[in-house]
Backbone as a printed PyTorch tensor [residue, N CA C, xyz], in Angstrom:
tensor([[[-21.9190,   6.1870,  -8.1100],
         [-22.9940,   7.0620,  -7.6900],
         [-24.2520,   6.7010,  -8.4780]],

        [[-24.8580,   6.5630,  -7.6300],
         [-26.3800,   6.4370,  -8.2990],
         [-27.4500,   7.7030,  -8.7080]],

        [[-28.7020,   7.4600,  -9.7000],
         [-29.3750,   8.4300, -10.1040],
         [-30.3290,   8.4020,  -8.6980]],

        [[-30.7830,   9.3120,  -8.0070],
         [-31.9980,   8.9180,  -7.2020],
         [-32.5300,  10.2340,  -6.6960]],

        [[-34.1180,  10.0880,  -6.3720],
         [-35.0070,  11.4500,  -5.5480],
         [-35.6820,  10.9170,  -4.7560]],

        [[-35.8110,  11.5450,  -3.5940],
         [-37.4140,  11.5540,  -2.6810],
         [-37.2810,  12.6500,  -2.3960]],

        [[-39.1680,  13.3430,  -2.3830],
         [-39.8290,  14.3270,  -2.0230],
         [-40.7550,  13.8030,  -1.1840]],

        [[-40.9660,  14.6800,  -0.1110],
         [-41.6400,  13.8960,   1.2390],
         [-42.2620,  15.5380,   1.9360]],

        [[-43.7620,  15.7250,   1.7560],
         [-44.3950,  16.7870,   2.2520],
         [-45.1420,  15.6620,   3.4060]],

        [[-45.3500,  16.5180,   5.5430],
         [-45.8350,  16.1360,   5.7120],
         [-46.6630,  16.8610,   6.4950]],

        [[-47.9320,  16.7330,   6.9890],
         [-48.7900,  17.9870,   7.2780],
         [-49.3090,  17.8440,   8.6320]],

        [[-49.5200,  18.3460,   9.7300],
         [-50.0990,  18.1530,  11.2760],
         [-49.5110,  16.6820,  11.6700]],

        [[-48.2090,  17.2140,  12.0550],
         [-46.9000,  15.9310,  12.6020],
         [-46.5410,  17.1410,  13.5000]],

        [[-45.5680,  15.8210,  14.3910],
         [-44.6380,  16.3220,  15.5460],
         [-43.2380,  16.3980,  14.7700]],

        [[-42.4090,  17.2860,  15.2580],
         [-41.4380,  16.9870,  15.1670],
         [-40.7930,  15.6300,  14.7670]],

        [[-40.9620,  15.0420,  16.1230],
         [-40.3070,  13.5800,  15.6620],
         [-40.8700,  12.8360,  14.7530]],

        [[-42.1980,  12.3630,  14.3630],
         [-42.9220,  11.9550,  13.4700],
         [-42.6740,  12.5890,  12.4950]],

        [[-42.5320,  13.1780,  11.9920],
         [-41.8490,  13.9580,  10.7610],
         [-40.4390,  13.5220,  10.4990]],

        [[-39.4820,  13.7250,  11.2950],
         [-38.4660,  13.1480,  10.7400],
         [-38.0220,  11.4770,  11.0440]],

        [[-38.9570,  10.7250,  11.8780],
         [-39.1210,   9.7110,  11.7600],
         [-39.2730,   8.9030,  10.6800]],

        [[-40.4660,   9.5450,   9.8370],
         [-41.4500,   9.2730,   8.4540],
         [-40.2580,   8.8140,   7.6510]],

        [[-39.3080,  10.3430,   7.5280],
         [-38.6820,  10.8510,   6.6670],
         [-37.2410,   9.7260,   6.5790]],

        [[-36.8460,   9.2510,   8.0080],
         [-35.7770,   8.4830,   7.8780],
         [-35.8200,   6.8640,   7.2690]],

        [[-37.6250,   6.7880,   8.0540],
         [-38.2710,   4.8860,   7.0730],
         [-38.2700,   5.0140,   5.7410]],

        [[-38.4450,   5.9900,   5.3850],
         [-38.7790,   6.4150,   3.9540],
         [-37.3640,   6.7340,   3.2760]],

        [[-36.1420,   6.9150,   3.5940],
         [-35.0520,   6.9940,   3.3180],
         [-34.4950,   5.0660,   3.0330]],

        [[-34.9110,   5.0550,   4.2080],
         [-34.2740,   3.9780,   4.6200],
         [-35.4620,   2.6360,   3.4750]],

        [[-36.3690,   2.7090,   3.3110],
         [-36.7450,   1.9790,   1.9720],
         [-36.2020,   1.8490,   0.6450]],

        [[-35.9600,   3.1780,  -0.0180],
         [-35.2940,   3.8890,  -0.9870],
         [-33.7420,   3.4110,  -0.7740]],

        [[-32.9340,   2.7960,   0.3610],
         [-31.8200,   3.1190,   0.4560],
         [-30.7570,   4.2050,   0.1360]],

        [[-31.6510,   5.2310,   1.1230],
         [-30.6740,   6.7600,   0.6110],
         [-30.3410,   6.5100,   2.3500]],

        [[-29.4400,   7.4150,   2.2430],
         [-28.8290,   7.6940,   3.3620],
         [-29.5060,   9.5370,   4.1010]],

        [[-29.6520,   8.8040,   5.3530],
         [-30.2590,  10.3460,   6.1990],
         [-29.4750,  10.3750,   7.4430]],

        [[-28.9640,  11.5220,   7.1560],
         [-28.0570,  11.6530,   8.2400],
         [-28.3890,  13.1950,   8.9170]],

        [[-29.4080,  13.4280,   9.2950],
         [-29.7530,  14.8260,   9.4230],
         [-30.0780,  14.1110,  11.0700]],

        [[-29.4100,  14.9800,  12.1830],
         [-29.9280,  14.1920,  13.7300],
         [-30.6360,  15.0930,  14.0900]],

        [[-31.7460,  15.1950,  15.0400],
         [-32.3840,  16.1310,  15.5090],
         [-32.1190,  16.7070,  16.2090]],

        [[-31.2780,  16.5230,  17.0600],
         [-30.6020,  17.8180,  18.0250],
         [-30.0810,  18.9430,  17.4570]],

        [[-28.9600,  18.3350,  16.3360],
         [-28.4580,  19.5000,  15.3120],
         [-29.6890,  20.4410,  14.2570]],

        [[-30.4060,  19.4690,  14.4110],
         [-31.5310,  20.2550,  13.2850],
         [-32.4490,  21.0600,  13.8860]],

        [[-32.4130,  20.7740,  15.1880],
         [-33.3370,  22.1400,  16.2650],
         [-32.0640,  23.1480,  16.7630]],

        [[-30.8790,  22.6160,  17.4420],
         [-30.2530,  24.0920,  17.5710],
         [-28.7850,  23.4680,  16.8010]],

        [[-28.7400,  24.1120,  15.7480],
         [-27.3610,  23.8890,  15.3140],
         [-26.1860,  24.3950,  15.8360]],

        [[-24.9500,  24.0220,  15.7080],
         [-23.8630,  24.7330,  16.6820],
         [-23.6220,  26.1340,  16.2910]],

        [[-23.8520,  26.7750,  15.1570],
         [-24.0270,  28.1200,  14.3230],
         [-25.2290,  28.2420,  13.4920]],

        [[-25.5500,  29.3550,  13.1390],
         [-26.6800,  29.5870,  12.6110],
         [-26.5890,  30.3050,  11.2240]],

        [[-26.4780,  29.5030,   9.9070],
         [-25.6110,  30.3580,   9.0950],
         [-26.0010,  29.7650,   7.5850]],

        [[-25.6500,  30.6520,   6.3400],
         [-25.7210,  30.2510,   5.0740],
         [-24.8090,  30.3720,   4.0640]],

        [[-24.1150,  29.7860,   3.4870],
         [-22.9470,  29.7210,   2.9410],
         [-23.2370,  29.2160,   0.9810]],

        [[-22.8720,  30.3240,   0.0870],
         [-22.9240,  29.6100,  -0.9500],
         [-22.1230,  30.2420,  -2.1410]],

        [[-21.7270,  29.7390,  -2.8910],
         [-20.7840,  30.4970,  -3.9850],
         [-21.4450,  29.6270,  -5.4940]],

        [[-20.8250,  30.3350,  -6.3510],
         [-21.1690,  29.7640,  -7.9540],
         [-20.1230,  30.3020,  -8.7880]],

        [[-19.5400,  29.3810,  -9.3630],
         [-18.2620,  30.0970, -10.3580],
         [-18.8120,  30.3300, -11.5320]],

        [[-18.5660,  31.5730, -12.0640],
         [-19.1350,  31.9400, -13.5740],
         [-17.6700,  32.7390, -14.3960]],

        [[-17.4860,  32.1180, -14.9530],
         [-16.4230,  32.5570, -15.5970],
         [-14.9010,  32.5110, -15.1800]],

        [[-14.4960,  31.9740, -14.3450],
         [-13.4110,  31.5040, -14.1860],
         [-13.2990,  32.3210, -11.8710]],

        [[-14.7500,  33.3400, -11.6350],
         [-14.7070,  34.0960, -10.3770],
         [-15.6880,  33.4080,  -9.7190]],

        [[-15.1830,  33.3850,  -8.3160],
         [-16.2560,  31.9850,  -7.3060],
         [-17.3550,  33.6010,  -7.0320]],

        [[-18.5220,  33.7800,  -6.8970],
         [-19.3680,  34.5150,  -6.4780],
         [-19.6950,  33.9610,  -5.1210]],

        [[-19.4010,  34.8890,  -4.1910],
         [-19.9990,  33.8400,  -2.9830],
         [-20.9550,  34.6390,  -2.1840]],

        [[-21.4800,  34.3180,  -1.2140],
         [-22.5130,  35.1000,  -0.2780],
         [-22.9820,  33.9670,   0.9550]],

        [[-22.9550,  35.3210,   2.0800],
         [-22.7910,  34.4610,   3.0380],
         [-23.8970,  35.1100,   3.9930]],

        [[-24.7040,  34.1180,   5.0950],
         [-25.2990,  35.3050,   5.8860],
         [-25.2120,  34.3020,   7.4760]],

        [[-25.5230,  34.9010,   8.5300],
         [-25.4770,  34.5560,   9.8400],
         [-26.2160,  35.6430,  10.5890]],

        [[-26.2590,  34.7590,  11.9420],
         [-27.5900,  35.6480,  12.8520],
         [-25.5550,  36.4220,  13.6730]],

        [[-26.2380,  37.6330,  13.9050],
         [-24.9010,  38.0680,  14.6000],
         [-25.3860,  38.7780,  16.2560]],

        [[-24.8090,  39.0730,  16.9000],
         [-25.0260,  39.6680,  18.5790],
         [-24.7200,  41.1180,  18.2050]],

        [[-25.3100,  41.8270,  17.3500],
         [-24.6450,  43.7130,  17.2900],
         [-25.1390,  44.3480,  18.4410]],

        [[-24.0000,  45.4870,  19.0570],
         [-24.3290,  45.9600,  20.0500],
         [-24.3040,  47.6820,  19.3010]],

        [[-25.0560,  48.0820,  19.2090],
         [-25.9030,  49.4440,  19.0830],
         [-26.0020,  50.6570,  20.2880]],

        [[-25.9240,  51.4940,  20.0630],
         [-25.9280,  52.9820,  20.7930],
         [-27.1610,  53.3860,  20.4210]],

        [[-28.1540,  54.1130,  22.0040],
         [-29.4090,  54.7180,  21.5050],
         [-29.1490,  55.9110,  22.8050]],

        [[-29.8480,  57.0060,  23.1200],
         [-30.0350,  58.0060,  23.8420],
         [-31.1260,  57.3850,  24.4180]],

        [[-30.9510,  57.7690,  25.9310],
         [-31.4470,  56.8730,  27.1120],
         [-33.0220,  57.9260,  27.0030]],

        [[-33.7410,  57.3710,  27.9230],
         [-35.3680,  57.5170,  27.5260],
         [-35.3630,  57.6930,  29.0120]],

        [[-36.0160,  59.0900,  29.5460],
         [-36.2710,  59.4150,  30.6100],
         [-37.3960,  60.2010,  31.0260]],

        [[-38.3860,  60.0390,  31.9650],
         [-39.4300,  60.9190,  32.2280],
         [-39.7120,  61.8900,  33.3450]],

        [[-40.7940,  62.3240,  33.6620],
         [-41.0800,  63.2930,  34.4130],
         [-42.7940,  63.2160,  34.8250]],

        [[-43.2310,  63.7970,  36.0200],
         [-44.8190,  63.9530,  36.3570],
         [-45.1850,  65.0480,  36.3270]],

        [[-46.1700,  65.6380,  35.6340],
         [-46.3240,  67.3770,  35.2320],
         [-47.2470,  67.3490,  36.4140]],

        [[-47.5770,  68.7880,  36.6900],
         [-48.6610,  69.5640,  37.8910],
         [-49.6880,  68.7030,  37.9110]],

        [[-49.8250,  68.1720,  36.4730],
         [-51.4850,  68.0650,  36.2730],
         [-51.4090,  66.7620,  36.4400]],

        [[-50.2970,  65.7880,  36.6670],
         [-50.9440,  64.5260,  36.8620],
         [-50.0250,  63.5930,  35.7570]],

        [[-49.8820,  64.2970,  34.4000],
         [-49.3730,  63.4430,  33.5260],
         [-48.1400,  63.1490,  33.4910]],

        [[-47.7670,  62.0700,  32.5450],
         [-46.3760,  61.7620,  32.8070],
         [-45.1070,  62.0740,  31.5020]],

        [[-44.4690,  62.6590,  31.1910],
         [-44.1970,  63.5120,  30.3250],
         [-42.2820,  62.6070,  29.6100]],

        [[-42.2840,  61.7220,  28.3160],
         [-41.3320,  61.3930,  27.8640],
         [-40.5190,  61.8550,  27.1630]],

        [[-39.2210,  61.7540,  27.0530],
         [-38.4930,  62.6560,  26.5960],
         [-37.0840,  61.9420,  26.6390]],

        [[-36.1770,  61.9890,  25.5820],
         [-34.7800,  61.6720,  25.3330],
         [-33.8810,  62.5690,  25.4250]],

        [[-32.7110,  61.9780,  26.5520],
         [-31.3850,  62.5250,  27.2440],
         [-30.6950,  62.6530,  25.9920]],

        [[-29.2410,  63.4590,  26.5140],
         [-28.4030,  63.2910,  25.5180],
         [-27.7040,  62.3810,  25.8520]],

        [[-27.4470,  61.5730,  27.2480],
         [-27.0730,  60.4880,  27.4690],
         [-27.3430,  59.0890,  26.8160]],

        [[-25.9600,  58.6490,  26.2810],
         [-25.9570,  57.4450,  25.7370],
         [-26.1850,  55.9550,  26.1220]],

        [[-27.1050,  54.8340,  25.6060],
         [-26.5150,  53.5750,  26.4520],
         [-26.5620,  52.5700,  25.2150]],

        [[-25.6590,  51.3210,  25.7310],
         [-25.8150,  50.4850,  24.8620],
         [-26.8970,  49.4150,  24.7720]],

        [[-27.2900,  49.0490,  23.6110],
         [-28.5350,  47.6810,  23.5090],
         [-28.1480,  46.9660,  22.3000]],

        [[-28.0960,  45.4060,  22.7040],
         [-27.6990,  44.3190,  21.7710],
         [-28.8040,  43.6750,  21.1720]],

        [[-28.7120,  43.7900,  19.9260],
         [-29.9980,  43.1200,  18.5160],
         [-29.2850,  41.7120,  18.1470]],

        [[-30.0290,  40.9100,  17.8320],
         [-29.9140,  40.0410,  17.0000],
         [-29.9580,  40.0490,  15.9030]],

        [[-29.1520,  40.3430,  15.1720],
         [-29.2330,  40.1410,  12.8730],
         [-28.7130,  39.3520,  12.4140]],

        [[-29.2270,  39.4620,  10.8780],
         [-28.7840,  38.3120,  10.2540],
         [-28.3400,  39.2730,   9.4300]],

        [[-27.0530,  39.1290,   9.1190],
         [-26.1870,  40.0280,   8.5220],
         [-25.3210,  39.2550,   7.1640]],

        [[-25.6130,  39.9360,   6.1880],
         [-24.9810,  39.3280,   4.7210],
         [-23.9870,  40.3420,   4.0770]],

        [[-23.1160,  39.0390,   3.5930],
         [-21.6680,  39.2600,   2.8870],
         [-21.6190,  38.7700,   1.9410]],

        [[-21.6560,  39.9660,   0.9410],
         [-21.1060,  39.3170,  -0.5630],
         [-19.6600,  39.7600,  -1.1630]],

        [[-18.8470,  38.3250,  -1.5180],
         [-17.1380,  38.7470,  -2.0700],
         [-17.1480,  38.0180,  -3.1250]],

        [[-15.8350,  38.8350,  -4.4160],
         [-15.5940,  37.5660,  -5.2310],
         [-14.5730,  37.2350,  -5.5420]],

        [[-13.5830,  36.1390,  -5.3900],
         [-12.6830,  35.6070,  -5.6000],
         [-12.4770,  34.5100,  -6.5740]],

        [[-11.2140,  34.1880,  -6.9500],
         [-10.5400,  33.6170,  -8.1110],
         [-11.3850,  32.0350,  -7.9220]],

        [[-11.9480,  31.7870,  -9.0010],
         [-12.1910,  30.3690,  -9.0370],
         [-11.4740,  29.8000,  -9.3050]],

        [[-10.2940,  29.2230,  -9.1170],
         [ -9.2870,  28.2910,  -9.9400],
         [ -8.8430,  27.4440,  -8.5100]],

        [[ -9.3400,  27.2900,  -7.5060],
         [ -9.0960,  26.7330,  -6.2950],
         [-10.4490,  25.8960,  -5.8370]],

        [[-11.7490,  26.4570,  -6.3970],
         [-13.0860,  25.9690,  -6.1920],
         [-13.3870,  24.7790,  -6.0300]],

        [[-13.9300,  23.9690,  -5.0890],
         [-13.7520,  22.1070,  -5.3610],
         [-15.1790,  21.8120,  -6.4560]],

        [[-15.6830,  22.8630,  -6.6990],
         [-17.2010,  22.8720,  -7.2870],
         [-17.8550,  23.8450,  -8.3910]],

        [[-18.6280,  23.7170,  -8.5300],
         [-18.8220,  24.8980,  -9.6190],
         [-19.6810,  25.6490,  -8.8840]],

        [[-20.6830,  25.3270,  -8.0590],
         [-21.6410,  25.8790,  -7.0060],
         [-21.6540,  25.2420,  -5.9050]],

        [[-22.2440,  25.8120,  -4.9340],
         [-22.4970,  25.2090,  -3.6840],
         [-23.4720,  25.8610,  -2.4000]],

        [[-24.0950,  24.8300,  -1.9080],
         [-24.6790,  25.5360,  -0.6350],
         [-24.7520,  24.8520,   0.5740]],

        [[-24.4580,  25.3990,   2.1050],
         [-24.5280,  24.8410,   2.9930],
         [-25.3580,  26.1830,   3.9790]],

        [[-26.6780,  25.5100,   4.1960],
         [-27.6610,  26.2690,   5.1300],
         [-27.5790,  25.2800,   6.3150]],

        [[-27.7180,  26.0900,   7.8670],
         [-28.6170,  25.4910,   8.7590],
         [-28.2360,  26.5260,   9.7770]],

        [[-29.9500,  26.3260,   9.6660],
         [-30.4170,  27.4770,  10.8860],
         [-31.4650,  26.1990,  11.3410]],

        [[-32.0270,  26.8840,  12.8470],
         [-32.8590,  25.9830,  13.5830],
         [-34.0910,  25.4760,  12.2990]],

        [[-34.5480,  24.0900,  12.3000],
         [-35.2060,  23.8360,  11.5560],
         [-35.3520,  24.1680,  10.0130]],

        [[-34.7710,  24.5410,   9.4690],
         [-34.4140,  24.7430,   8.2890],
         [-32.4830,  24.5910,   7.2320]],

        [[-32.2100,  23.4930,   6.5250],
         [-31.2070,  23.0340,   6.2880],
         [-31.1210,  22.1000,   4.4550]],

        [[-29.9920,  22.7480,   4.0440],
         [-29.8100,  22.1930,   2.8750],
         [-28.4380,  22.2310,   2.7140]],

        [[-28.1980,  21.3150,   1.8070],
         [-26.6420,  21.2010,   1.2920],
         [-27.1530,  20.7180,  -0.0550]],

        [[-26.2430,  21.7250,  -0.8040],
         [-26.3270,  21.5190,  -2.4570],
         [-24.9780,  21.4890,  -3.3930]],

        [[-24.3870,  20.7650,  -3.4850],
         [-23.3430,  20.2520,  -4.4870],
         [-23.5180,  20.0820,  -5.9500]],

        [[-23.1500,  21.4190,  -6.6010],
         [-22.8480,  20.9410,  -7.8720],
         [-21.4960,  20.8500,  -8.7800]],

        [[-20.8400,  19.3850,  -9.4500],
         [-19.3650,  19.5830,  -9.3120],
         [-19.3960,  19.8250, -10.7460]],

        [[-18.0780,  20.3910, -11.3030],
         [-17.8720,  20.8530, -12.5540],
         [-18.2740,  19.6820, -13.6730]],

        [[-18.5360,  18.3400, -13.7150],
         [-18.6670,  17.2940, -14.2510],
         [-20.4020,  17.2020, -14.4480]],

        [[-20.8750,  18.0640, -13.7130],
         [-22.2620,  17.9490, -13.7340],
         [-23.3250,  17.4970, -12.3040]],

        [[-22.4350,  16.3580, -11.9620],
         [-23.0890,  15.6340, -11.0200],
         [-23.5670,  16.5530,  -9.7450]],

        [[-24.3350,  16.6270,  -9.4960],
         [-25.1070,  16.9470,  -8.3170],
         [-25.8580,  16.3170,  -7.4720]],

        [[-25.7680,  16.6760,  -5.9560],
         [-26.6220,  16.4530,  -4.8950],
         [-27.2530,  17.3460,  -4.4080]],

        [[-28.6350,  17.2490,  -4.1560],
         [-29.0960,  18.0900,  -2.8320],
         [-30.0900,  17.7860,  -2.3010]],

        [[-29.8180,  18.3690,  -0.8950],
         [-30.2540,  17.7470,   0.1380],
         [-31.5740,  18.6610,   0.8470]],

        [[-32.4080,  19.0200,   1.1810],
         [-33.3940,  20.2580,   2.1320],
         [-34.1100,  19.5310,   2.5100]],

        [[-34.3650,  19.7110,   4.3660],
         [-35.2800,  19.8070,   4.9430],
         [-35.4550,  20.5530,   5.6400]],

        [[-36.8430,  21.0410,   5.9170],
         [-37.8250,  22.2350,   6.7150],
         [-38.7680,  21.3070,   7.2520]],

        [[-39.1300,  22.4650,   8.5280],
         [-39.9560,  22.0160,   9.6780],
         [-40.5660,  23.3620,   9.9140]],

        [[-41.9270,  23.8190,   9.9380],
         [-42.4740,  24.6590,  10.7770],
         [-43.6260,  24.2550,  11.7210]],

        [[-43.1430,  25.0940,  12.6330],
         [-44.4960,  24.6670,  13.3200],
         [-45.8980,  25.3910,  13.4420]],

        [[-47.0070,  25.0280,  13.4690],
         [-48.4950,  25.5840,  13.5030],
         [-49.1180,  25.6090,  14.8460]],

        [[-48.3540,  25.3330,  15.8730],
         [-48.9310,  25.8240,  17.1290],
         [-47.5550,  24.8360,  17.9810]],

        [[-48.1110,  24.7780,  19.3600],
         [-46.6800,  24.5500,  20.1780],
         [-46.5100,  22.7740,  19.6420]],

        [[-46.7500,  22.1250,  19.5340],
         [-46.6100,  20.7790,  19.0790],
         [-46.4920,  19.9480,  17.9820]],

        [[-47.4750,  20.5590,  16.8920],
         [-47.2960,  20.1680,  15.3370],
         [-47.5900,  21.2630,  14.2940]],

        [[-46.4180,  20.4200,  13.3290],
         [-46.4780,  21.6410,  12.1820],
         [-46.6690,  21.1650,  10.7810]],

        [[-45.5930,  21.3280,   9.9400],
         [-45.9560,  20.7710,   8.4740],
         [-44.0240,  20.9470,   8.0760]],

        [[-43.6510,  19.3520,   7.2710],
         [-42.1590,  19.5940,   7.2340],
         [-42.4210,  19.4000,   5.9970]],

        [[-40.9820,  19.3020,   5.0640],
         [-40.9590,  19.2280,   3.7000],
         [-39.2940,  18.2970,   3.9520]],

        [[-38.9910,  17.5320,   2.7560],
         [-37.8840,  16.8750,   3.0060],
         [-37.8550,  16.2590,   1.0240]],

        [[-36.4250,  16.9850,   1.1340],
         [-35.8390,  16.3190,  -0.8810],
         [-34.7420,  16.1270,  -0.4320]],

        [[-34.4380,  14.8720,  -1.5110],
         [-32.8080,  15.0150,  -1.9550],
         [-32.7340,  14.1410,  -2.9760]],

        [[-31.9110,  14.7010,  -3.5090],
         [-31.6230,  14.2160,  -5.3520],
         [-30.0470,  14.2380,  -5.3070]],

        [[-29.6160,  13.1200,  -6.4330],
         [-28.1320,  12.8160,  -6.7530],
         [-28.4060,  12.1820,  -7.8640]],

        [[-27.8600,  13.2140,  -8.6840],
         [-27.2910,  12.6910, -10.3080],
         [-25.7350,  12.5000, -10.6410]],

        [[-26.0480,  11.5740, -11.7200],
         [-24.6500,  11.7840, -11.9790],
         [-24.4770,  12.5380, -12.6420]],

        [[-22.9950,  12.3650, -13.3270],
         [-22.4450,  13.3040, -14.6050],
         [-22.9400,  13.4740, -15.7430]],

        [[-23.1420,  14.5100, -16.4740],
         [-23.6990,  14.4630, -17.3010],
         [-22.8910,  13.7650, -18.9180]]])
């Protein structure tokens, strides 16, 4: 394993030009980029995953976009004498589905852990993986993309690998 970094800010790019940049620029350095763009605009889940062992207990925390389906009292009106139109809530129930991002924190036995920490993000345009193993050595990986109107935005792109200490 080798010591190595690139940091790569880039500002009023496309999409692809951005991670284009980002893969020549890998690919000089001889790092490896394996981030594809299909997965990095809609990933197959949308989710964040990370734990840290402190003392012998993995701390973990987790979050994801979820489909909750919710109960509200239905919304019904009326036209008064005078013209107006008059709102008011039934006692009748209906259902309506939200989108959240809903977080879980547990802690379990570290003595199974492949790591001492860890993180695996990816949601649309935004993604990191961070490895740190009990020996020291670490990787990590983040790139972001936003956009500033329908066509170009401003991305950011690191990744670092050390060895052991």
């Amino acid at each position: 394993m080798a010591n190595y970094n690139i940091e790569i800010e880039r500002n009023n790019v496309t999409l692809a030009q951005f991670l284009r940049y980002v893969r020549q620029q890998c690919e000089r350095k001889g790092i490896d980029f394996g981030i594809e763009r299909e997965t990095f605009e809609k990933p197959l889940s949308e989710s964040s995953y990370r734990y840290t062992v402190i003392n012998g207990e993995k701390k973990c925390h987790s979050e994801e976009y979820r489909v909750v389906t919710h109960l509200r009292r239905k919304l019904a009106s009326y036209e008064t004498q005078k013209g107006f139109i008059h709102y008011y809530y039934t006692d009748e129930l209906e259902e309506y589905q939200k989108t959240e991002l809903c977080h879980y924190d547990w802690t379990e036995p570290g003595t199974n852990a492949p790591c001492r920490a860890e993180t695996c993000k990816t949601f649309a345009y935004d993604y990191q993986t961070y490895i740190l193993n009990f020996d020291g050595s670490m990787f990590n990986e983040i790139c972001e993309f936003t956009f500033d109107d329908e066509k170009t935005g401003h991305g950011y792109y690191y990744q670092t690998n050390r060895d052991s200490e």
